[in-house]
KENUKE-438959 format. One record per residue: x, y, z of N, C-alpha, C, O in turn. Coordinates in steps of 0.2 Angstrom, whole numbers, padded with zeros to 4 digits, always signed. Example, Ala and Ser with C-alpha at 12.3 -4.5 7.8 and 13.67 -1.06 7.14 Angstrom:
2
+0066-0028+0039+0062-0022+0039+0066-0016+0039+0071-0017+0042+0064-0011+0035+0068-0005+0036+0064+0000+0039+0067+0006+0040
//
This chain:
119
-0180+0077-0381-0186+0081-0383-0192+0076-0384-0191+0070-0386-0197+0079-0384-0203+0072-0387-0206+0075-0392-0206+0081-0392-0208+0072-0397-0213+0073-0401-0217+0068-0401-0215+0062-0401-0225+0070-0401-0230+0066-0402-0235+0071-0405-0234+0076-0408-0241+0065-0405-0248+0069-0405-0250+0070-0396-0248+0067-0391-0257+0077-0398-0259+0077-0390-0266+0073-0393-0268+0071-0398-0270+0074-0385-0274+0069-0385-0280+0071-0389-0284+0066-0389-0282+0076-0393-0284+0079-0397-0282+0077-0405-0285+0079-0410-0276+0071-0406-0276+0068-0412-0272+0074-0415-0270+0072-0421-0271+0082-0414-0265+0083-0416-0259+0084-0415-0256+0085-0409-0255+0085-0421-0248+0083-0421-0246+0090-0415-0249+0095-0416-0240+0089-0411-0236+0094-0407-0230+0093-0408-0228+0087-0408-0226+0098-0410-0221+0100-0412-0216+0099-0406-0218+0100-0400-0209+0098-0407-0203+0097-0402-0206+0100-0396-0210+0105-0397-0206+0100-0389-0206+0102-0383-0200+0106-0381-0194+0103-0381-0200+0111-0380-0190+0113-0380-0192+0115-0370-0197+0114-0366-0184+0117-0368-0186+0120-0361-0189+0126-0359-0192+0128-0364-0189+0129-0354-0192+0135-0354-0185+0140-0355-0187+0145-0358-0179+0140-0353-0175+0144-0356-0172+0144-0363-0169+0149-0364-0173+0139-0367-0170+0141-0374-0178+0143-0377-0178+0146-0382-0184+0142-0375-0187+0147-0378-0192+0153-0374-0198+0154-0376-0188+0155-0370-0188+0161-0367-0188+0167-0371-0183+0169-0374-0195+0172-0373-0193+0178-0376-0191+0185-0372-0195+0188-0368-0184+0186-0372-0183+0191-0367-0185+0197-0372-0184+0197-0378-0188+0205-0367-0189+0208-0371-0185+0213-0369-0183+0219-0372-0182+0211-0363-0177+0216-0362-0170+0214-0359-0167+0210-0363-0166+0216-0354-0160+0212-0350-0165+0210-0343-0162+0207-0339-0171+0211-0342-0174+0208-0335-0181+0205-0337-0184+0202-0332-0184+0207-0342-0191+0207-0343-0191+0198-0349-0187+0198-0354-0193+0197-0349-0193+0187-0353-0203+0185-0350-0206+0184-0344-0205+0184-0357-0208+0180-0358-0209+0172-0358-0205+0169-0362-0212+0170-0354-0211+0162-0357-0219+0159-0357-0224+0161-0354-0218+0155-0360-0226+0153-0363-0226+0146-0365-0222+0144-0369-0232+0142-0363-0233+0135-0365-0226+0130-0362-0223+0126-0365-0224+0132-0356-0215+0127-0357-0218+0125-0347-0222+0128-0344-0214+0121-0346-0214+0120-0342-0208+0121-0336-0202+0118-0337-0209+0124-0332-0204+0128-0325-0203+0123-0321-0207+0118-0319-0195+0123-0319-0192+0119-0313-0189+0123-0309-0187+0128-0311-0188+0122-0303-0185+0123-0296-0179+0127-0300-0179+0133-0301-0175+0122-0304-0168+0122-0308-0168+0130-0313-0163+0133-0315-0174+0133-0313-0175+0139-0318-0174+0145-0314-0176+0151-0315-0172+0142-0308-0171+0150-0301-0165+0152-0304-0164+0158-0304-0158+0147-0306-0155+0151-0311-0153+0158-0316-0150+0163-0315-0157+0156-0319-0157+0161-0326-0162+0164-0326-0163+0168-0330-0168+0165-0321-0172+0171-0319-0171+0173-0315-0174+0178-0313-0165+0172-0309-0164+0178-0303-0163+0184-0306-0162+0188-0301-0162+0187-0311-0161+0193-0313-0169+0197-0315-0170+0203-0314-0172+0194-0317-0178+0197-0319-0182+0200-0315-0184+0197-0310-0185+0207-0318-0190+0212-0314-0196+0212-0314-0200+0214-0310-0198+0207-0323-0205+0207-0327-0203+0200-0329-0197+0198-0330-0210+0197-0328-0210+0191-0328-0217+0190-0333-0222+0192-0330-0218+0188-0339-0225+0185-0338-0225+0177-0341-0222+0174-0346-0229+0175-0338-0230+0169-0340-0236+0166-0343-0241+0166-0340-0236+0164-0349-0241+0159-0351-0244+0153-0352-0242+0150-0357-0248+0151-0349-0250+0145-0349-0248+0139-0347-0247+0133-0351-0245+0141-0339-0241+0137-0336-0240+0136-0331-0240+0141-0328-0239+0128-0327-0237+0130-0319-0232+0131-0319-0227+0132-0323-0232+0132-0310-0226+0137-0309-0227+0132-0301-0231+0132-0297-0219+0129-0300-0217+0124-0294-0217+0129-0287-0213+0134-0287-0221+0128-0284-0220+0131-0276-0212+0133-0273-0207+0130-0273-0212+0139-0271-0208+0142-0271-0203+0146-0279-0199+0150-0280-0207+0144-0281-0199+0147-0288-0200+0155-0287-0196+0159-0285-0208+0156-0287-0208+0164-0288-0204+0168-0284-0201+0173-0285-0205+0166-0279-0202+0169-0270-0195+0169-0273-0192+0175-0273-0191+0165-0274-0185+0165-0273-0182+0171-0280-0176+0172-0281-0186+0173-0283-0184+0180-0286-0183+0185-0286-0185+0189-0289-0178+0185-0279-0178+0192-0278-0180+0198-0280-0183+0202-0277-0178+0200-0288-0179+0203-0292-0184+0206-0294-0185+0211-0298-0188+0202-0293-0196+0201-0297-0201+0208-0294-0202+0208-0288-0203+0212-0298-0207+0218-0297-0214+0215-0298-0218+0215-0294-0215+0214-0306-0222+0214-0311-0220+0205-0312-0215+0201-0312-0228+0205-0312-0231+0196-0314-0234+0196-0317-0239+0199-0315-0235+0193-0322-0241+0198-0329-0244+0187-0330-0240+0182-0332-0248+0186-0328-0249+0178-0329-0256+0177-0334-0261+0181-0335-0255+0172-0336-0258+0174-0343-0261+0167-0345-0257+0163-0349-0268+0164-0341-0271+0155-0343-0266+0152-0337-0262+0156-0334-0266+0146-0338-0262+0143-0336-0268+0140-0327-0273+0142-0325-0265+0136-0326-0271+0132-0318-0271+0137-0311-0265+0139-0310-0276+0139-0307-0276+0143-0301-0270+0143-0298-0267+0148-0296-0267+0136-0297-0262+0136-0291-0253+0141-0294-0247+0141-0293-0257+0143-0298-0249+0146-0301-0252+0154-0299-0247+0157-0299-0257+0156-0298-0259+0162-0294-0259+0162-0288-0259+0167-0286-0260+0157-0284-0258+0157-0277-0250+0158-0274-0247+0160-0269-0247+0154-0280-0238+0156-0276-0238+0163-0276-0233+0166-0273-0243+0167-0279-0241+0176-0280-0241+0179-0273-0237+0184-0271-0245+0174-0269-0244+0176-0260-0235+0176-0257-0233+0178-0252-0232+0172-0261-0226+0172-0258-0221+0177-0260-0215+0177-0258-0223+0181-0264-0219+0188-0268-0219+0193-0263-0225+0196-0263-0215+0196-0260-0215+0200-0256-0216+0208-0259-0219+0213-0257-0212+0208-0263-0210+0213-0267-0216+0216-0272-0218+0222-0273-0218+0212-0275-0221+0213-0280-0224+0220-0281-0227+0223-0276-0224+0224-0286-0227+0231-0287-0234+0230-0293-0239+0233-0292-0232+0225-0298-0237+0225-0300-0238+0218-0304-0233+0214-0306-0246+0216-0304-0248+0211-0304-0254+0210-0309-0260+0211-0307-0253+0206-0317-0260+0207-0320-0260+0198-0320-0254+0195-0320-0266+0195-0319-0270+0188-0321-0275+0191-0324-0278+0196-0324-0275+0184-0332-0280+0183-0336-0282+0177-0336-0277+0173-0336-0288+0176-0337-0287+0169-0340-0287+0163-0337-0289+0157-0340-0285+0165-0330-0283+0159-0325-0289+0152-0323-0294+0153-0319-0287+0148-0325-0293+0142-0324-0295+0140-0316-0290+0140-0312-0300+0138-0314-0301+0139-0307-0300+0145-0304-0304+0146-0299-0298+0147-0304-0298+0153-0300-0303+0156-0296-0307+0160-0299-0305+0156-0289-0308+0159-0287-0309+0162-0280-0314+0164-0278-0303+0162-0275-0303+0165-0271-0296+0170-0271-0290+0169-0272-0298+0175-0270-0292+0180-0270-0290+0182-0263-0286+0187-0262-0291+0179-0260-0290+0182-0252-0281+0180-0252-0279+0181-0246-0279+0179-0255-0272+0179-0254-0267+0187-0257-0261+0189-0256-0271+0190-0259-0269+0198-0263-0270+0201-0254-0265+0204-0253-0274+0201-0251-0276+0204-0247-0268+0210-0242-0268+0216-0242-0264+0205-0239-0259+0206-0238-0252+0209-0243-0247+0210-0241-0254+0211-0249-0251+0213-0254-0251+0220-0255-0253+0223-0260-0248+0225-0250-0247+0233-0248-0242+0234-0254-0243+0239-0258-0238+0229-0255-0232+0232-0261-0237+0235-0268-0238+0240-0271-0239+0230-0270-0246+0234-0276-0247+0237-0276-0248+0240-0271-0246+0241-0281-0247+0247-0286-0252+0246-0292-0257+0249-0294-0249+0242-0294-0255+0241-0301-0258+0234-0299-0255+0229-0297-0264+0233-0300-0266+0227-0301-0272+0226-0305-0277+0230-0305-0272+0220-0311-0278+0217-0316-0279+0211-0316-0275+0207-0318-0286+0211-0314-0289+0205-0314-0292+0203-0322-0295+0198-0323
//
């Protein structure tokens, strides 16, 4: 684990991983926030339908290999974690807020499975 200060001079509290502090709110739907995602975490989210994330990246490919994956609710965190959304085939719904850089959507275009979407 690390603890430091960030470069703002304050203190940050233990780093833990993204699955011990995962908030599941149901048996498929888990929040994770602030943590950082590895290849390694297609594990213990292959079951999930509802995914939302905050304020984080997300390694190329991980979302694709979610079979399971319906809704992506992404919440801040860097552009390039809205672009792997192009690799979700399934996907029915789809909310971004927040997201820094952000600015070309032509990857949504091909996304027929959509049902719900927020920008």
């Amino acid at each position: 684990m690390n603890t430091g200060s960030s470069d703002n001079g304050l203190m940050v509290g233990p780093r833990q991983n993204a699955q011990t502090s995962a908030l599941w709110r149901t048996s498929d739907a888990v929040v994770i926030d602030h943590q950082a995602l590895s290849a390694a975490d297609e594990s213990w989210l292959s079951g999930v339908r509802h995914l939302t994330l905050g304020a984080l990246d997300v390694p190329k490919g991980l979302l694709c290999s979610l079979r399971k994956l319906e809704w992506l609710d992404i919440r801040g965190g860097p552009g390039n974690t809205v672009v792997n959304v192009a690799e979700c085939s399934d996907l029915t719904g789809l909310k971004i807020s927040q997201v820094r850089g952000l600015s070309d959507l032509s990857f949504l275009a091909g996304k027929e499975s959509l049902r719900f979407l927020s920008l």
